[in-house]
C-alpha positions, 0 to 999 in steps of 0.5 A, spaced: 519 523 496 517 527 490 509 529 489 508 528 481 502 532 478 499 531 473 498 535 466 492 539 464 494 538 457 492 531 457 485 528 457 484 520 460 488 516 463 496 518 464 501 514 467 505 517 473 512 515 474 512 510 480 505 511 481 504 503 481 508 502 486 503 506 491 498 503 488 501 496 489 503 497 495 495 499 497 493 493 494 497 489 498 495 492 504 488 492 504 488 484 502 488 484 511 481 484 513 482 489 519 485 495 514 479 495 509 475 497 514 476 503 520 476 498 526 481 502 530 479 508 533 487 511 535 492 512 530 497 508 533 494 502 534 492 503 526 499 504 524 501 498 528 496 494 525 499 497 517 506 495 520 503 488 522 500 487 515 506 488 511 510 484 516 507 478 514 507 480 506 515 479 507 515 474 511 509 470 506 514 472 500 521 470 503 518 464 504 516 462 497 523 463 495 526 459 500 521 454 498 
């Protein structure tokens, strides 16, 4: 993982590499209703939920292919 800073020089928006990947990936994780909001109270269970969300990303995007 390699942290990209953004230049002074430049005024406005500035595309960063890869950034929309992150962003992307954000995107598709706060689809889930239980990420949106803070419902869970330990860190385990809230990384378990994100884990649980792109699960079932992957499986939705396999089976469009497969279909």
């Amino acid at each position: 993982m390699q942290i990209v800073k953004r230049s002074d020089d430049v005024s406005g928006s500035m595309v960063l590499p890869r950034r929309w990947c992150v962003e992307r990936t954000f995107a598709w994780l706060f689809r889930s209703r239980r990420l949106v909001s803070d419902y869970e109270t330990l860190p385990a269970v809230r990384e378990q939920m994100v884990l649980w969300s792109m699960t079932m990303l992957m499986i939705r995007q396999l089976a469009r292919r497969r279909g």
